[in-house]
C-alpha positions in Angstrom: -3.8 9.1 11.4 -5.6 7.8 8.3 -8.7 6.6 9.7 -12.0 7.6 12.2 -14.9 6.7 13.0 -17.7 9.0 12.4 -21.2 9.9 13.6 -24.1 11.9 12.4 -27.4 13.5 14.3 -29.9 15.5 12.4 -33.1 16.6 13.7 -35.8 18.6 11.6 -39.3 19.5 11.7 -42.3 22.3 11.4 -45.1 22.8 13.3 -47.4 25.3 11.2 -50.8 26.5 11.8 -53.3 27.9 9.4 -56.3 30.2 11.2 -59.5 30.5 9.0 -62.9 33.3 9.2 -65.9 31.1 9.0 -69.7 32.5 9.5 -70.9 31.8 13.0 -73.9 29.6 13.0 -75.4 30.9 16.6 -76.1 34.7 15.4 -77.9 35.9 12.9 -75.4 39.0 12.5 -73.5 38.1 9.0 -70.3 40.2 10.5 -70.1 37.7 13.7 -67.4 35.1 12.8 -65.4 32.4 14.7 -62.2 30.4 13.9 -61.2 27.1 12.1 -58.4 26.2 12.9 -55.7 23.5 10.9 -53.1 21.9 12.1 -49.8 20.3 10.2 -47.0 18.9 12.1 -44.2 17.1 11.0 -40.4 15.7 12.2 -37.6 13.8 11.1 -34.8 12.0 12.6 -31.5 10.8 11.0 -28.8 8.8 13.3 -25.6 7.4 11.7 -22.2 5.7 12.7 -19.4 4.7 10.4 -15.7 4.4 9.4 -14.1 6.6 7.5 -10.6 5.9 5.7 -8.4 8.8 4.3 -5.7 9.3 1.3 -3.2 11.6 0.0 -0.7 14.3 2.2 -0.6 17.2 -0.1 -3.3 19.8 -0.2 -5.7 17.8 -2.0 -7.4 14.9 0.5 -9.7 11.7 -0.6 -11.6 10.0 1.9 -14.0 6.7 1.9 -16.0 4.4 4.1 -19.4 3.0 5.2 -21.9 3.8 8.1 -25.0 2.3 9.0 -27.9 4.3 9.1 -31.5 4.7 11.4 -34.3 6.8 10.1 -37.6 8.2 11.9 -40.7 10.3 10.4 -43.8 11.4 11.7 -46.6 13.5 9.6 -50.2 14.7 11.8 -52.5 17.1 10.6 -55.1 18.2 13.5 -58.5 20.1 12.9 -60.7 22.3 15.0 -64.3 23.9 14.6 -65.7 27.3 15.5 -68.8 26.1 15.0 -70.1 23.2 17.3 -71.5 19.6 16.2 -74.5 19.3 18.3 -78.2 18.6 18.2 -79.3 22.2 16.9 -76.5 22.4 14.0 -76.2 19.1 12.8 -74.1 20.1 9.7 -71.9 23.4 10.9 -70.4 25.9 8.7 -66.8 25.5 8.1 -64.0 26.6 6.1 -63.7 25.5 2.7 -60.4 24.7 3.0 -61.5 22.3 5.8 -62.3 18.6 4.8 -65.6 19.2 5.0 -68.9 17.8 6.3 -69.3 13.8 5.8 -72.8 12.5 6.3 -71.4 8.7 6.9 -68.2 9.9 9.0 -69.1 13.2 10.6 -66.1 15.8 10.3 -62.5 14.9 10.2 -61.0 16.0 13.7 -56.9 14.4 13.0 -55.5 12.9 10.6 -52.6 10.6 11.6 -50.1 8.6 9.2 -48.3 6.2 10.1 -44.9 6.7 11.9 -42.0 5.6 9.1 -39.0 4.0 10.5 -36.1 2.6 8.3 -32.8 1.1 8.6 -30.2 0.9 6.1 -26.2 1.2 5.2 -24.1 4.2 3.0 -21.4 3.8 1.4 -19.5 7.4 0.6 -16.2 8.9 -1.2 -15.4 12.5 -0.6 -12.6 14.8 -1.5 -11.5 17.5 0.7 -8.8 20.6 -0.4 -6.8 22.3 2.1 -7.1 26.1 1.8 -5.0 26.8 5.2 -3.4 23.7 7.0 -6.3 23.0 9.2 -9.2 24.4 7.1 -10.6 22.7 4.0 -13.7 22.8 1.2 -14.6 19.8 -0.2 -18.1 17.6 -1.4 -19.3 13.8 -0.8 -20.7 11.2 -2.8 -22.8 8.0 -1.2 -24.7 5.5 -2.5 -27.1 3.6 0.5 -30.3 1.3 0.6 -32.6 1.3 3.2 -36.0 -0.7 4.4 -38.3 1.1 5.1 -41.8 0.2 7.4 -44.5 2.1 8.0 -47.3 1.8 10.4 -51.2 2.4 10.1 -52.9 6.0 9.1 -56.0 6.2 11.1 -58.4 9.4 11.1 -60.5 10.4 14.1 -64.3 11.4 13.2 -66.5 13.4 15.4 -70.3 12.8 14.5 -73.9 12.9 16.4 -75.3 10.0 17.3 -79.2 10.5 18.0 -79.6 7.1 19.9 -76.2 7.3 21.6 -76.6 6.8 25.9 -75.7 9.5 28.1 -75.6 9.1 32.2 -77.5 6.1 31.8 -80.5 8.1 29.7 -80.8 6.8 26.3 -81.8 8.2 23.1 -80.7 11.4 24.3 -78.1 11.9 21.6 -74.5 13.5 21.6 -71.4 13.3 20.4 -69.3 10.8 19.6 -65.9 10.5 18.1 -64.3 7.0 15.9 -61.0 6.2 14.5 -61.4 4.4 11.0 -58.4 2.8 9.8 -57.3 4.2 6.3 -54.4 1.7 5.4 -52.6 -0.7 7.2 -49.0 0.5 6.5 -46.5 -0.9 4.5 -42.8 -1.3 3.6 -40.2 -0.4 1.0 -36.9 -1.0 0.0 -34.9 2.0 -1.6 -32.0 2.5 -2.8 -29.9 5.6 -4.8 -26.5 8.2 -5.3 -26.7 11.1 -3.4 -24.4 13.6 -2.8 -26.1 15.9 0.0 -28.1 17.8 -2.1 -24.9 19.5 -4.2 -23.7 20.6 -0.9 -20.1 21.9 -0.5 -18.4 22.2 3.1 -16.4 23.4 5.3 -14.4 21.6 7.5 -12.6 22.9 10.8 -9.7 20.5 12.1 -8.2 21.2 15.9 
């Protein structure tokens, strides 16, 4: 009667994509534009299981108990060009909210970082007050620590290469794209009180 194991699931993420004029480099008509295109994409997973102990019989409930806890984030941005990278427009017009023309890397095509997964354990003390005999209000407190690992941020770079080999022909040139490593990833311990971002609820019991 006094105590449960408990379980949480949350899932949460945006997909948003921003559409940009830009000056179209084939026509000589300053009213003919074509589209940039950028690309931000982002989720988050959160798995938990725990015991949970409860006190009091009157109207006015504490509760307390632990739970382990699994984390998961991904972050991608993704870029595209209304303005080809080729032989006869070696640096294209672009947004200038885009990244932008490199001479040593080309232009930016995605930006990955690296997938964040974490592990760690809660500990959390709650109060809960009956307004009707099977419907409450209350708020939680927790304090948890987590490690945290993250895994490499690489970037994808298209770029024309006048000596690259086509069908056998070299020094025909073309494009090519590369992934350059931008950090190798990492880890982090962390550790804090939380208390569900000042949230109140409201609990159903059947």
């Amino acid at each position: 009667d006094n105590m449960a194991i408990r379980a949480t699931f949350f899932n949460g993420g945006s997909d948003v994509t921003q559409v940009y004029e830009v000056y179209d480099d084939r026509s000589n008509n300053p009213d003919s534009i074509v589209f940039d295109k950028f690309r931000q994409n982002s989720s988050t997973t959160n798995l938990s299981l725990g015991m949970e102990w409860r006190r009091g019989k009157s109207r006015l409930r504490g509760y307390y108990g632990g739970e382990a806890v699994l984390t998961w984030n991904n972050f991608h941005r993704h870029y595209s060009y209304g303005n080809a990278l080729n032989v006869n427009n070696l640096t294209p017009t672009d947004a200038g909210a885009m990244p932008g023309y490199s001479a040593e890397y080309g232009r930016l095509v995605s930006d990955r970082f690296g997938a964040n997964f974490g592990i760690g354990a809660r500990g959390f003390a709650g109060v809960e007050y009956f307004i009707a005999p099977k419907i409450c209000i209350g708020t939680e407190f927790g304090w948890g620590v987590s490690f945290n690992k993250s895994a490499d941020r690489n970037q994808t770079w298209e770029k024309y290469d006048p000596f690259v080999t086509i069908d056998g022909n070299a020094n025909q040139g073309g494009i090519i794209t590369h992934v350059e490593n931008i950090d190798q990833g990492g880890w982090s311990i962390q550790s804090g009180i939380d208390n569900f971002n000042s949230q109140i609820f409201f609990h159903f019991y059947f």
